[in-house]
C-alpha positions as CSV (number, residue, x, y, z in Angstrom):
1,X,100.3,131.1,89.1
2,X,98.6,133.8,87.3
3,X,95.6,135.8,88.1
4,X,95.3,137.8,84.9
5,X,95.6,141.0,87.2
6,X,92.1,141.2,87.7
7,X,91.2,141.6,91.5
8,X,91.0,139.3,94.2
9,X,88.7,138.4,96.6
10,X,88.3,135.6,99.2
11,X,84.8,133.0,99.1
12,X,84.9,131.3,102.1
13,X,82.4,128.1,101.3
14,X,81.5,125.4,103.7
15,X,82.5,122.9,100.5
16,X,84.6,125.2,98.5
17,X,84.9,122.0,95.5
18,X,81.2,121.6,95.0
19,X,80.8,125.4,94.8
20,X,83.9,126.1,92.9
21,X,82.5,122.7,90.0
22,X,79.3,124.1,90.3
23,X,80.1,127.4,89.6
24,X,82.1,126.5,86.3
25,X,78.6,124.1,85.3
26,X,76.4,127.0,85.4
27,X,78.9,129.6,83.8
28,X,79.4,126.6,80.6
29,X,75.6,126.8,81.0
30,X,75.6,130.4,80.4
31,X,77.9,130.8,78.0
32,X,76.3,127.6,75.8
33,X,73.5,129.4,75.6
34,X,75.1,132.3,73.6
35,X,76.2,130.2,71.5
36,X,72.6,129.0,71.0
37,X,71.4,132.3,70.3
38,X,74.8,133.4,68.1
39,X,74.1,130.2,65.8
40,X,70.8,131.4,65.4
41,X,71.7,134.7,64.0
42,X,74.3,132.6,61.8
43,X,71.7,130.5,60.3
44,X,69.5,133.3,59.3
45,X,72.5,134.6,57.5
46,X,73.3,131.0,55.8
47,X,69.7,131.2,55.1
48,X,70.2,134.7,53.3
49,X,68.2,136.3,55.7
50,X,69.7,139.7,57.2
51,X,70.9,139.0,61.2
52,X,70.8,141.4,64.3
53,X,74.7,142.2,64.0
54,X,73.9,144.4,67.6
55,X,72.6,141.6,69.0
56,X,75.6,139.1,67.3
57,X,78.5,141.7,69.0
58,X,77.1,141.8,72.3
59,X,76.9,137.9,72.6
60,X,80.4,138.3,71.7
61,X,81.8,141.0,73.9
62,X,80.3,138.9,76.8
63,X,82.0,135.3,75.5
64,X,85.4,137.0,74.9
65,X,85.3,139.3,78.4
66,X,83.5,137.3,80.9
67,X,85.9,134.2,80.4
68,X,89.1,136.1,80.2
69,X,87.9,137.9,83.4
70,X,86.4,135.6,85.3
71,X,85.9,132.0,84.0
72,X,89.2,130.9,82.6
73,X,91.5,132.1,85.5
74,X,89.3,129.8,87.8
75,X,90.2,126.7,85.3
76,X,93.6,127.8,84.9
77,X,94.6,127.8,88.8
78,X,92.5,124.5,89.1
79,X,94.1,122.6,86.6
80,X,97.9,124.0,87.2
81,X,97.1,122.1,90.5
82,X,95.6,119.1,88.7
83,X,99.1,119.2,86.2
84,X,101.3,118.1,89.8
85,X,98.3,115.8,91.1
86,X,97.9,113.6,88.2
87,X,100.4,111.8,85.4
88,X,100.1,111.7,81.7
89,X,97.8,114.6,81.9
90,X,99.2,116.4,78.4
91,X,95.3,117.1,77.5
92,X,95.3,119.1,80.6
93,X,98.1,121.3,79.5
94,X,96.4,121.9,75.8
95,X,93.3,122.9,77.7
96,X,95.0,125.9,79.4
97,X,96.3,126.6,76.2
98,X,93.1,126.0,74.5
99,X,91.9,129.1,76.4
100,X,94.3,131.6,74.8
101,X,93.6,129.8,71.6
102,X,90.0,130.6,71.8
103,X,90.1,133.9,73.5
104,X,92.3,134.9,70.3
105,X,89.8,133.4,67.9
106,X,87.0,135.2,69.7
107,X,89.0,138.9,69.6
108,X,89.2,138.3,65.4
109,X,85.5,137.1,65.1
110,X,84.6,140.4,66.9
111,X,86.9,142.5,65.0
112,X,84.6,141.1,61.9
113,X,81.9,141.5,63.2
114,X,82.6,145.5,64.3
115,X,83.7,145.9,60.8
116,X,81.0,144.0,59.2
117,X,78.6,144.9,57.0
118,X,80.6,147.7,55.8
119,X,82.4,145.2,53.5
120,X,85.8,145.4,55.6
121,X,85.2,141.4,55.7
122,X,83.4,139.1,53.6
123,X,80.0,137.5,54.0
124,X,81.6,134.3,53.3
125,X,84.3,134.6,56.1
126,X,82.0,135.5,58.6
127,X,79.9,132.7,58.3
128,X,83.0,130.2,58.5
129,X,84.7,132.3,61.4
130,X,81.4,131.9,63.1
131,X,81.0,128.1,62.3
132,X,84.6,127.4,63.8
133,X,83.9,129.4,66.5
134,X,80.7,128.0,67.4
135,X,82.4,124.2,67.1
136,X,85.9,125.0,69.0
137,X,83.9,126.8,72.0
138,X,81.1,123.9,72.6
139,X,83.8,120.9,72.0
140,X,86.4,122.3,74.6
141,X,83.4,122.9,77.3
142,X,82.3,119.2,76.4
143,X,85.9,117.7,77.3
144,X,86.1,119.6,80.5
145,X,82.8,118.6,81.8
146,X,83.2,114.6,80.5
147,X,87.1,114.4,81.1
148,X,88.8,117.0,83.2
149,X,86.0,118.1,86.1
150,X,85.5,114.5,87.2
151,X,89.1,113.8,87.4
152,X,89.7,117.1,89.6
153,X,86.9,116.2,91.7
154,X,89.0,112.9,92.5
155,X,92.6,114.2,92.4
156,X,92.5,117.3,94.3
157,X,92.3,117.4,97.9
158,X,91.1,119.4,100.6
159,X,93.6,121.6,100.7
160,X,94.0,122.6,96.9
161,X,90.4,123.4,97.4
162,X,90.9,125.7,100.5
163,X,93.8,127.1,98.8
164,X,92.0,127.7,95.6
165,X,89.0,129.3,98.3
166,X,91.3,132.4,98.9
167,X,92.9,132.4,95.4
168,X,89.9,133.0,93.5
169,X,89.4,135.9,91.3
170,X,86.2,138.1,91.1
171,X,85.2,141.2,89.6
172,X,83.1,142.8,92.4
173,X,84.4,146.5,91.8
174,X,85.7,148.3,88.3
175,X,89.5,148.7,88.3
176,X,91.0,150.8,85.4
177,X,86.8,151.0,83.5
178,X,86.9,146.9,83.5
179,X,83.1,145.4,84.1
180,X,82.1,144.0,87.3
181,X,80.7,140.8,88.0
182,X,77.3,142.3,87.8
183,X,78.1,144.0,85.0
184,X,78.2,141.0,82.7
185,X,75.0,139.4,84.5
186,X,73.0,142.8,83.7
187,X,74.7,142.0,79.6
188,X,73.5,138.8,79.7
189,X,70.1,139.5,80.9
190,X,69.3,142.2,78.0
191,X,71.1,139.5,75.8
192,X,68.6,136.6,76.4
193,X,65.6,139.6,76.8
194,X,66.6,141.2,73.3
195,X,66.3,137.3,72.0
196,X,63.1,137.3,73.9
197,X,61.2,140.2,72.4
198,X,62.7,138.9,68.6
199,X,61.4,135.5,69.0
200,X,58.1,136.7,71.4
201,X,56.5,133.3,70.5
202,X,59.2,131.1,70.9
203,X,58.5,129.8,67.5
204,X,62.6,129.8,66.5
205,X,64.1,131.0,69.8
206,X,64.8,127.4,71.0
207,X,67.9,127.9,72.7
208,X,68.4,124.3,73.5
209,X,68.8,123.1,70.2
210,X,69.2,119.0,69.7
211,X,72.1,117.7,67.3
212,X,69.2,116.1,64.8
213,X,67.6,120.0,65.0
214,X,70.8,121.9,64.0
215,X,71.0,122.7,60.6
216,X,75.0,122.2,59.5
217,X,76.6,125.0,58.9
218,X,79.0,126.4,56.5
């Protein structure tokens, strides 16, 4: 079972499945809420208004590290356990692989974005890499939480969960100049401020935008 060689560290928890779910919850919380702000930036450029590309390609560096680092290798050892619990569980399987899928999408949309403006990609592009990023990332965080988390909160047992306990990986020191844990929480707290002092009055910093309040994009 892979660990992604990043380093591991035992969380002993009194209910080590509710912290482990919870966990994941406020991580897709996180993480939705960079989209939130990335779409925002991508509608002022659909709207031919000129984006913060610093603040665009830091909301990216954190969703392409902090999932290959620490988020996806959590999901991946939970549901290889869930693959021998449960039958007919294909969707399973194409959510692991879903994972690569979208860390791979994420590394190009960040290569465009490093390169962009200087004309290396296209205006064009960028706005539909963005829009496919933005749909692929929220729709596979929707079918874990409504499909998969409630059926591994029923099909693994006790021990999975105590095995998963010591299994877990973390980044609570740098190996080899990779971020720490608190690295990416110190990231995402100049994201969100930098979005803050943009948008002081709140006045288009929503970042809990409705379905009906989205503008579609390109």
């Amino acid at each position: 079972m892979s660990t992604r060689n990043i380093n591991i560290s035992r969380q002993c928890s009194p209910n080590p499945r509710i912290h482990m779910l919870n966990r994941l919850k406020v991580e897709h919380g996180q993480l939705l809420r960079k989209l939130n702000l990335l779409e925002l930036q991508c509608l002022d450029m659909c709207c031919g208004k000129t984006p913060d590309y610093s603040l665009m390609r830091s909301i990216i560096v954190y969703i392409q590290e902090y999932p290959e680092q620490i988020h996806h290798p959590l999901e991946d050892m939970i549901y290889s356990i869930l693959l021998e619990r449960v039958d007919d569980a294909e969707f399973v399987q194409e959510l692991i692989s879903e994972h690569t899928q979208l860390e791979v999408i994420t590394r190009e949309l960040r290569e465009s974005l490093e390169s962009f403006p200087r004309c290396t990609a296209s205006n064009e592009k960028l706005k539909q890499q963005l829009s496919e990023f933005l749909v692929g990332q929220r729709q596979h965080i929707y079918t874990e939480e409504s499909e998969v988390f409630p059926l591994v909160q029923s099909a693994l047992t006790k021990e999975d969960w105590k095995r998963l306990q010591y299994m877990t990986p973390i980044l609570d020191e740098p190996i080899c100049g990779r971020r720490t844990w608190y690295d990416y929480e110190r990231l995402s707290r100049e994201i969100e401020g930098k979005h803050r002092m943009e948008f002081p009055s709140g006045e288009n910093g929503n970042l809990n935008l409705t379905e009906t309040d989205r503008p579609q994009l390109v």
